[in-house]
Structures are given as C-alpha cells and as structure tokens.
N, C-alpha and C positions, 0 to 999 in steps of 0.2 A: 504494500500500500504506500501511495507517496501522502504525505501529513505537509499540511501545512502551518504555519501559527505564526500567527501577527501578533503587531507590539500592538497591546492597548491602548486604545484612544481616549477612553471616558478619564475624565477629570483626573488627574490625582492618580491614575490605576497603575501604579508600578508592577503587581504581577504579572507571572506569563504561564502561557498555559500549559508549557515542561519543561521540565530542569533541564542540563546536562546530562542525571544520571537516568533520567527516561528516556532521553533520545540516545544515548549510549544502548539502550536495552531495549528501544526499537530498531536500533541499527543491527543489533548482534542478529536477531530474529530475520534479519532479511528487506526493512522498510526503510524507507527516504521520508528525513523529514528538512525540511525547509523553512527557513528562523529569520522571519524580518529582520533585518542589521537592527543591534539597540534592542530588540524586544527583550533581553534579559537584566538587562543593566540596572534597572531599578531594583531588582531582587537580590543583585551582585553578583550576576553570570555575566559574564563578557562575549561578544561575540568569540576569541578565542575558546575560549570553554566549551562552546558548543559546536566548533570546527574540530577538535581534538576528542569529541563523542561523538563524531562522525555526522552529524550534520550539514546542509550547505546554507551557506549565510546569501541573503537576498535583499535587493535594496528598496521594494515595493511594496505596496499590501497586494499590488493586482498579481505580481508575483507568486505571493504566498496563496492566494483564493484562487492559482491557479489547478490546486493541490484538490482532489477528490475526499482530502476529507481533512476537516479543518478544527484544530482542540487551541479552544481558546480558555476565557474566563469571563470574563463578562458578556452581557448579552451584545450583537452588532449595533451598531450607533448609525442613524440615516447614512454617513456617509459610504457605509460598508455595505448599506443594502445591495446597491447592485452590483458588487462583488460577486454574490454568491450566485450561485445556478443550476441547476436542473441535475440530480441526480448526486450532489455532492451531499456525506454526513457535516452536517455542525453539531458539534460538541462541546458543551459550552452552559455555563446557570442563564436561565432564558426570563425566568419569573412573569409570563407571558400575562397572567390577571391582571398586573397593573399594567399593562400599555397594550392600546387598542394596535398603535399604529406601529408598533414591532409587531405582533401577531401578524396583521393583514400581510405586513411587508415580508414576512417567513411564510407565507401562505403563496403569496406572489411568486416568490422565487425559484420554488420547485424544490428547492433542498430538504433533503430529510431532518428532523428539529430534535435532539435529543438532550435532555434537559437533565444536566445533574440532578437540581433541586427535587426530580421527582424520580429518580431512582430508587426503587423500594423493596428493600428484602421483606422475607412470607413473613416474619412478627411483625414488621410496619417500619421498622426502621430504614433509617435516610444517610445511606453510610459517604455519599457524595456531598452532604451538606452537614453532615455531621459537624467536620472537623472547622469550616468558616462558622459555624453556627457557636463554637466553644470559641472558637477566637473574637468573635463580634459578643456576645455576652462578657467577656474576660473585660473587651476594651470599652463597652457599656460606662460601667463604673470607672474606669480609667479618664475618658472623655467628660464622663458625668461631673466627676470630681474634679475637672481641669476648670469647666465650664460653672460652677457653682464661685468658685472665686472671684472675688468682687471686681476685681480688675477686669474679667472676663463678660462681664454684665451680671454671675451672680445674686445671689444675697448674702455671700460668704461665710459658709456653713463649711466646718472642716468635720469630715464624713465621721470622722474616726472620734471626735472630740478631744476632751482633756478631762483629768480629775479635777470635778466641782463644775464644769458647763456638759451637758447632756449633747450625745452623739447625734449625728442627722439621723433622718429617717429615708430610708431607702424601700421605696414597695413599685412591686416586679410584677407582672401580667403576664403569667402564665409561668409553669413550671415545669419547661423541658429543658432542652437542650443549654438554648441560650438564658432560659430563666437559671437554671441549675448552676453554670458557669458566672453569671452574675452575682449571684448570692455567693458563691465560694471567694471570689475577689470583695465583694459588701463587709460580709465578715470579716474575713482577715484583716478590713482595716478596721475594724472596728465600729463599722455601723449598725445601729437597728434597723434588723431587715424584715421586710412582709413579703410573703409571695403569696397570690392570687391564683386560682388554678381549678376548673371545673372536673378536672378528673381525680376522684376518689385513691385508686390505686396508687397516683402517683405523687399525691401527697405524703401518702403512708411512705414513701419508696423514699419521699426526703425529710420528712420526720426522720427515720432511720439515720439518711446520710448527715442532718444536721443539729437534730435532737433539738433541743431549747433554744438554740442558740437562734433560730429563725422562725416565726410567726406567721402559720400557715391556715391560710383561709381559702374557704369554698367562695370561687366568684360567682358572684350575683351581681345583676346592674346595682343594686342597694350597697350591697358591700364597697363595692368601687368608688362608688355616688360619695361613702362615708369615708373611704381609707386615703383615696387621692388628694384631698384639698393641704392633707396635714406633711405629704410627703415633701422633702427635700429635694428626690431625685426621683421619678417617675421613668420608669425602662418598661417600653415596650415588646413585648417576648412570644406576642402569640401567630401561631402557627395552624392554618388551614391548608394541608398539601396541596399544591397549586391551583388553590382559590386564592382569592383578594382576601385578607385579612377584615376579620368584624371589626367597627366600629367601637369599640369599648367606651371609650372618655370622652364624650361630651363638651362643647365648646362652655358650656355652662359649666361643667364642671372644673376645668381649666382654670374661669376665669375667680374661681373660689381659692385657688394656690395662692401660697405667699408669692409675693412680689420676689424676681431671681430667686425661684428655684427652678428647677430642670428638668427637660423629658428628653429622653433619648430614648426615640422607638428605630429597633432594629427591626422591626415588620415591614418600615416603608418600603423595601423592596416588591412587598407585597401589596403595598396602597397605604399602608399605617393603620393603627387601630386608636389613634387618637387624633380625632376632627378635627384641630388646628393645625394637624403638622404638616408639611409639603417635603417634598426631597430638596436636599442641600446639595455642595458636593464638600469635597474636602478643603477648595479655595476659600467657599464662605458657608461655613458649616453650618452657624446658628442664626437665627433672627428671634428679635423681640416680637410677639402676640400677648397678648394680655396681662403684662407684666411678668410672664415666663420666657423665660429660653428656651428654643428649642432645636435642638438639634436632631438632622434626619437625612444624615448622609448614605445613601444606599450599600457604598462599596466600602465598610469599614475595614475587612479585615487587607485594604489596599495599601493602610498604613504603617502594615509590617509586615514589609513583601518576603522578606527573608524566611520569616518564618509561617509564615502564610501559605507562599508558592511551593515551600517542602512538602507542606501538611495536604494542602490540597493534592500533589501528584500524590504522594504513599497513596492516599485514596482512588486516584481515579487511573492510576498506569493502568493496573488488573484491566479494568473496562475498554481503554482505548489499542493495548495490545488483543482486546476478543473483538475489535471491531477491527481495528487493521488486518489481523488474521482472518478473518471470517467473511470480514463485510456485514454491508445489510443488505437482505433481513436475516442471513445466517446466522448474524452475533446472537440479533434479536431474540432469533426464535429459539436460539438453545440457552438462553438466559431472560427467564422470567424478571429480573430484576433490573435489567436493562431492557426490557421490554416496557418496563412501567416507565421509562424515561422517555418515547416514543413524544413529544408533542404534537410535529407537523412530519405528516408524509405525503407524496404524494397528491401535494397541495392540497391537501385538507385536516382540518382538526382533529386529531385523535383522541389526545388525553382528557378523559371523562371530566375533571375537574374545571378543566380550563374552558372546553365545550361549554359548562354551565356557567361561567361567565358571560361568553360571547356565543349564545345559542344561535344566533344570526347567520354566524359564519362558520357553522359545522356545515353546511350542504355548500359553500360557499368555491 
C-alpha cells in the first residue's frame, strides 16, 4: 500500500499522523509511505528521521493525497477537501456530528471515511480515542488552572489552596475516560472534586478508584442546575459515540457562576455540552461570556505533540498496518472493530450515529 500523511493544517496542530517508528514498521512489511516535508517537526521528528525509517519526504499536500490511502489526525480542513478522491481510505478522528459541511464534503469526494473516534471493541470501548481522551482530561485541569489566574481573566482561585483558605471547587460532567483523567490531575492538586455521571456502574467503578476523596453524583438537569453555579472550574467530559454531545448547562445557568471562573468543555469537538461555549483554537483559546471564561479549543491534546503523537500511533499502527495489508473492505470485514469506524463509503453515510444527526443525507 502506498500511505500518504500530510502536515496539519488546523491551528496550532503540531501532531502527525506517524512516527518514524510506524513508518519504519510499514516499510519492513512491504509499504511506501510519503511524509509532507515538516509534517513531523512539531512532535520533534525531523524530516531526517523519517528518510532513515524508510520513508520519502515530499514537498506538497497534492503530493501526499496523491497516496490511496491517507492517516492523518485531525479531520481535513476546506482547503484539503478536494484533495481527496474516489476510492482512496482517510484515516483520521472525523467527529462528523458537529460539522454539517465536513460531512457533505466527505460524502462528495468518494473516499472511504474511517473515523478513529468510532472504533469500537465488542464491551464498547474506544481504544482509538482512548489515549487523546486521557491526555485532553489530564490537560483539562492543566488549562483550567492556567486560565483561573487572575492575570488570565480568572477570579484567581488557586485549585489546590492553602492551610486556612479552602481549595477550588472542581465539578466534571460525566465520568469516563476524560472525566476519570481529570479528576486524577483535580486531586493531586489538591482540589475538591465532583463528578456528575448518569451511569450507575460507573460511578461505583470510581468510588472504588477514588474512595472519599471525590464527590460523586447521579446527573440530573437539577443536580447540575445546583452543582454548576458554585464551581471554580467547570470541564466538560460527556460523550455520545459519534452523536453531537447533549446540551447539559444552560446559558442560565452559566450566567449564575462567579465572575472568572472557568469551563473547559473537551466535548466541543462534538458540538459542547454547555450552551455558551463555541470552539476556540489554540491562538485565542478563551473568551469572556457572562463573566466566565471559556475555553473550547477542539484539538487539545495538539499541545503536546511529543507525547500525544506517540500515544496516539501505539494505538492506531495495529489498524493502519490491517488496512495497508488488506485494504478495504478486506480490513473491514475481518475486523468488527474497524468496521465500527466505517463513517462514509461509497458516498454515502454509514455510521448509525452520525446518520441520526444528518438523516437528510443518509440517501444523499
């Protein structure tokens, strides 16, 4: 298979969509991969580095799209729309529910659409978003806590406190991946944390991993309506597999928060689950609404490519060496869990999820 992979365009996006030691371990297998000049550099691969794991380095993106099957990281940006073409895989996190006019434009192009974010082994897990989802939780609080400082716009709430002034309040929406991973950074600094979370099981599952140490509640719009106004830092965490993220917080509710404190919803990639926020990028992260910050930059974990771009390949080499090998639909059909990845083929909408987003454009 000849692979192609472009430098990132979207704001701020230093990843790339494989190391050296993946294309080293495409090349041993038999495949040609093809590495826009620069596409590693933000992660600290050098173009060298990936001419000495057998790669050939190229000075275009029309170059690289020239490649039948293309592993990037973020979704295409207008400009790459007509890049792509008929019968080529894109591989790549797609998050298709929030943008009408990426869908349409993946449906136009004829390429097959296969969407990390909805890779799904047979218990439910998401072992393709797994690993950004622990890194974007981690950096939640990281960002949260930069962004509370008074200097920052703030209300200068140091998360962790001190003996004799009480710690911030930190409450999280929703308790998976990236809820779990925020709460484990909350804590360790020292803040009071709440996590919000409608499934049963998996509260018990972090009562276990966190015991007293974190305040865990069944969400309800009441609950939320009651825990949100008093929080410090507000982190968005909820996850509908490639649907649009619900609506949880209320612009009314919002506007009950003290003056600088902070949301940082890592769902915008998904639309956000709290009514004021819009996507940022990483240039100008936050804006003031209703005397909150908010911050709602899509591609967080783009801020630490080093250890981001590692994490993300360990996950995704396995997939893109059974597609190289295989092709589609062979890969597809002999793994159920890269079948669940399947968004757009054959110019039309596949994945059930994202169909009921844009029911318009399943016959389309």
């Amino acid at each position: 298979m000849h692979i192609g992979v472009p430098k990132e365009i979207k704001d701020q996006e230093f990843r790339v969509g494989l190391t050296p030691a993946a294309v080293r371990a495409l090349s041993d297998q038999g495949h040609s991969v093809a590495i826009e000049a620069r596409a590693g550099e933000g992660s600290g691969f050098t173009d060298r580095d990936y001419l000495e794991a057998g790669a050939r380095i190229v000075e275009t993106a029309a170059e690289v799209y020239a490649q039948p099957m293309i592993v990037k990281v973020k979704e295409p940006l207008p400009l790459e729309y007509a890049l792509l073409g008929k019968g080529q895989i894109l591989f790549t996190y797609l998050h298709l529910a929030a943008s009408r006019e990426l869908t349409e434009a993946l449906l136009n192009s004829g390429a097959t659409c296969i969407a990390y974010e909805t890779v799904a082994l047979a218990d439910g897990r998401l072992p393709l978003l797994t690993p950004m989802s622990a890194i974007a939780g981690r950096l939640a609080v990281q960002f949260g806590s930069r962004f509370l400082e008074k200097q920052q716009g703030g209300r200068g709430v140091l998360l962790g406190g001190v003996p004799g002034v009480a710690a911030g309040h930190v409450a999280i929406l929703g308790g998976g991946i990236v809820g779990t991973e925020a709460a484990r950074i909350a804590v360790g600094m020292g803040a009071r944390v709440t996590i919000l979370d409608v499934n049963l099981d998996r509260l018990a599952y972090l009562e276990d991993l966190f015991g007293s140490r974190v305040e865990l509640l069944f969400s309800t719009r009441r609950t939320i309506e009651q825990m949100v106004p008093g929080a410090d830092l507000l982190i968005g965490a909820v996850l509908v597999t490639g649907r649009r993220a619900p609506k949880l917080v209320s612009r009314e509710v919002v506007g009950r928060m003290n003056p600088g404190s902070v949301i940082v919803d890592v769902a915008v990639d998904q639309g956000g689950c709290v009514e004021t926020l819009r996507p940022t990028s990483h240039s100008e992260p936050v804006y003031l609404e209703a005397g909150v910050v908010h911050y709602g930059v899509p591609n967080m974990p783009g801020a630490v490519p080093w250890t981001a771009t590692q994490a993300l390949n360990n996950a995704t080499l396995p997939y893109v060496m059974k597609l190289a090998e295989l092709g589609y639909p062979q890969a597809t059909e002999r793994d159920p869990a890269l079948a669940l990845g399947i968004n757009i083929a054959h110019s039309r909408l596949i994945h059930p999820a994202v169909q009921q987003v844009f029911p318009d454009l399943i016959h389309a």
